[in-house]
N, C-alpha and C positions, 0 to 999 in steps of 0.2 A: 261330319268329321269332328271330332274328338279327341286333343290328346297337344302334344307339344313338337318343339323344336329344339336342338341343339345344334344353335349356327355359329358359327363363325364370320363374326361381320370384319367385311374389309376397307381397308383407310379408303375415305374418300367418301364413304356414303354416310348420311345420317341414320339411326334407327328408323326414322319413318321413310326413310328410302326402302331399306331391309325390308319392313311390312309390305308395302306397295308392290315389292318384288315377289312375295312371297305371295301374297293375293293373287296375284297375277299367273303362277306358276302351276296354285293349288284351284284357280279358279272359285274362289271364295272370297267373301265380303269379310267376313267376320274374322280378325287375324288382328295380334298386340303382341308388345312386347315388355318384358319384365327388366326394362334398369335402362334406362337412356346410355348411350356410350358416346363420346365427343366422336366427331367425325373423323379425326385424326386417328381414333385407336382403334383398335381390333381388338380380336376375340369375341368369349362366350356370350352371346343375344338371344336369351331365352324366347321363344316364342312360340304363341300360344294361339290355337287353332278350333274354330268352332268356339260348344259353350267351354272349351277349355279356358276361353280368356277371364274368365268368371273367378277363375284357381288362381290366378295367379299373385292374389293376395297372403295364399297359402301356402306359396312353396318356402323353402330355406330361404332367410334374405343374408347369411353371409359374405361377401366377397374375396375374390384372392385376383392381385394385380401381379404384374412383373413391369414396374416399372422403371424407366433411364432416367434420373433428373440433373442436370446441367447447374453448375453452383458459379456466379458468378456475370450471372445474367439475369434482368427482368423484363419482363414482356407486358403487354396490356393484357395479352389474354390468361397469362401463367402458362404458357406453352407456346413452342414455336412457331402455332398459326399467326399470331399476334405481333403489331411493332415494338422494336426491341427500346424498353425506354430508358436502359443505363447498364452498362458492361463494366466488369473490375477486373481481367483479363491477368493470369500468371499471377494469382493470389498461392500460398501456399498452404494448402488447407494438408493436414493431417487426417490420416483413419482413425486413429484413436479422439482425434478432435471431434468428427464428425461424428463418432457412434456416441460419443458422450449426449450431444446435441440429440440426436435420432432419438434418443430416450424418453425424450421427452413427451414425444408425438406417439409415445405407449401408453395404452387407459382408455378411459374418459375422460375426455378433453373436447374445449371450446374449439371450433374451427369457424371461421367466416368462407364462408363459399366466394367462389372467382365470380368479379360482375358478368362476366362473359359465363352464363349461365342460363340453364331453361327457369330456376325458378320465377314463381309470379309474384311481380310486385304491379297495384296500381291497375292489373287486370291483365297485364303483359309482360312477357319475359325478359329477365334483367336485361339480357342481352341485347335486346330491341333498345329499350331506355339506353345504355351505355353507347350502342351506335349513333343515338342523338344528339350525345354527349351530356346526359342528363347526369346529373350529380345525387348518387344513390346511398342512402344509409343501410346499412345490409348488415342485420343483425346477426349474432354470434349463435351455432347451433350445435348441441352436442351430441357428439359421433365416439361410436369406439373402435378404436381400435389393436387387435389383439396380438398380433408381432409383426416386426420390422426386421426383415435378413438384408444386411450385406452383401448380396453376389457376386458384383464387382467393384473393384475402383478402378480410374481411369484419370493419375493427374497427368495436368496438360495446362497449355492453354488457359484451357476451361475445365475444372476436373469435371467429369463425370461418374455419377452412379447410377448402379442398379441393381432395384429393391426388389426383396419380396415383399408383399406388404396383405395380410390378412385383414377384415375388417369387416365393420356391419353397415349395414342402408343408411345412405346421406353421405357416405364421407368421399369429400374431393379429393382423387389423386394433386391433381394441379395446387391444390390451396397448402398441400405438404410440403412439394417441391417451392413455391413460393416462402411459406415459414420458417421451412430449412434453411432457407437462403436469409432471410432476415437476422433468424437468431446466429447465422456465422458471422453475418456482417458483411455477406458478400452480391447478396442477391440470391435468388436459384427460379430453376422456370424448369418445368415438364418437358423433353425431349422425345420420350416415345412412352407408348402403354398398352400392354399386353393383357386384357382381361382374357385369367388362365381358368378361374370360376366362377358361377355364379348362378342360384336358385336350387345348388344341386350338381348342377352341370358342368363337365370337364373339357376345357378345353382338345384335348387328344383325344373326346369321344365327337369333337363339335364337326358338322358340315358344310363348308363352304356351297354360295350358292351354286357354281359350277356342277360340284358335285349333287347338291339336292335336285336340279333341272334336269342333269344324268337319268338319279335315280328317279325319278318322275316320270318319264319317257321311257324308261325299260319296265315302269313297273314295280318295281324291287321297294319304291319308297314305304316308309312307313312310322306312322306316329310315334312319340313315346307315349306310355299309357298312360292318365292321371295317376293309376295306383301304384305305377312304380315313379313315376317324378315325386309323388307327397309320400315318401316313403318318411317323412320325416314324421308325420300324423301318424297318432294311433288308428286302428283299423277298428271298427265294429260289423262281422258278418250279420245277415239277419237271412230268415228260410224266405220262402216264397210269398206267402201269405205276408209276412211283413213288411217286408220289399216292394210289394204294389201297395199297403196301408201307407205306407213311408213317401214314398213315391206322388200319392197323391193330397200329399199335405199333412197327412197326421203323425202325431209324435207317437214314439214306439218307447213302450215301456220293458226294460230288462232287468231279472236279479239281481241286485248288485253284488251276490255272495259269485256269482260267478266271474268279478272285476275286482281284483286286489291293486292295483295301479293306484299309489297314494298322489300322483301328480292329477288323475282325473276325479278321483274323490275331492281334492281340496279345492280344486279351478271348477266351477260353475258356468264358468262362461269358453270353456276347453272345446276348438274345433276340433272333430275325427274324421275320420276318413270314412264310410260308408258303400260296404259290397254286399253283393248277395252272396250267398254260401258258396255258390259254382264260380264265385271270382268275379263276377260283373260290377262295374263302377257304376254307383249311384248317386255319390252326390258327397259332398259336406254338412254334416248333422253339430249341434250344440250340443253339449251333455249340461244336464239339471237334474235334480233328485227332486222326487216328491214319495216322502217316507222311506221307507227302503227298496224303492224299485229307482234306475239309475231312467231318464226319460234322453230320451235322442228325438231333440225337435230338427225338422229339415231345415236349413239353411240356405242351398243350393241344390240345386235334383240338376242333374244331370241325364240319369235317363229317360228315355225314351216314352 
């Protein structure tokens, strides 16, 4: 088996729950996933089946969230699994107040990650250490991200919003909802979070387990292909005779007059994607030039 997933993980399970299920479902060892999601959220959980898990370095790392954040409250965890350690309840925040703020959290920008986190510090998960009550220095790490929509407001209380929030690999919803709240002066904490994308993959294409166990049992299930998930790689086909040369280790040399693609000329170290002519996935090749033939050394083989 070969090829991916677009699930839909549901509140309550961890990612490595999701895998465990899915192993179990697909009757295979071999199963990963592409982007840790907190237990509490749902959505898009890429996963990767066979030597697909090998790709998964290669797909799209954008993200797209839809998240509720709470202003006015802080938590240990930055979200409401956590104890609440100070409330400022019937503050009067402003939408034009807050979108001013929101601005800011657009770019490149530092973020510190929530201690309640899988990163490894010390050989173990922050998360572990903070359960201890260990005292953690948790260094600043830059994330981007590339727009912030207002969806809703909700004052009250406690106002509430919710974002849209586009962005790339590393960045913490919860550590948003927390600095949000800092720079208002009120607190803020993560109340729900909807991962709508991710690797590629859309949420309203994703399948709940329910559903993939369905379609398992009728039959009907079916991978997505490496070639259409890394749609985001360039393709290089090669005939027969190249395919099995390629296949069994050796770099395959091509015309370069027949590649005008000035993004693969200038990048030396450019992963492609690799089919045979009749459409078969072979693998992830490097491009390197040596004189003017363009060389596709293998990377990853996939087939067979």
């Amino acid at each position: 088996m070969l090829g991916f997933i677009n699930l839909n993980k549901p509140a309550g399970f961890t990612s490595h729950d999701c895998v465990a299920r899915v192993r179990r479902l697909l009757h295979i060892k071999k199963v990963g996933h592409g982007g840790t999601l907190d237990p509490a959220a749902t959505g898009v959980l890429p996963i990767a089946v066979g030597k697909a898990t090998r790709l998964l370095q290669f797909l799209p790392d954008n993200k797209a969230y839809l998240a509720c954040i709470r202003l006015g409250m802080r938590t240990t965890t930055d979200d409401l699994e956590g104890e609440i350690i100070e409330t400022k309840p019937g503050v009067n925040l402003s939408l034009p107040q807050i979108e001013k703020c929101l601005s800011h959290f657009v770019g490149e920008i530092e973020q510190i990650p929530p201690i309640y986190s899988a990163i490894k510090r010390k050989g173990k998960n922050l998360y572990e250490l903070a359960r201890k009550g260990e005292i953690i220095d948790i260094p600043p790490r830059m994330v981007t991200i590339e727009k912030i929509e207002i969806v809703n407001f909700f004052p009250g209380e406690f106002t509430e919003l919710e974002l849209k929030i586009l962005c790339g690999p590393g960045t913490y919803i919860r550590s948003i909802a927390r600095d949000l709240g800092t720079v208002l002066g009120v607190g803020g904490t993560l109340a729900n979070l909807i991962r709508t994308e991710s690797c590629g993959m859309k949420l309203a294409d994703s399948l709940t387990l329910e559903e993939l166990a369905i379609q398992i049992e009728r039959g009907t299930f079916q991978l997505i292909e490496p070639e259409r998930a890394l749609q985001n790689l360039d393709t290089f086909f090669l005939n027969s005779t190249e395919s099995r040369s390629w296949c069994q280790g050796q770099c395959i040399y091509l015309n370069l007059e027949k590649y005008s693609d000035k993004k693969i000329i200038e990048n030396t170290e450019y992963p492609i994607k690799v089919q045979q002519k009749n459409g078969d996935f072979l693998g992830i090749g490097i491009c390197s030039f040596e004189g003017d033939k363009l060389e596709i050394m293998p990377k990853i083989v996939c087939a067979n």
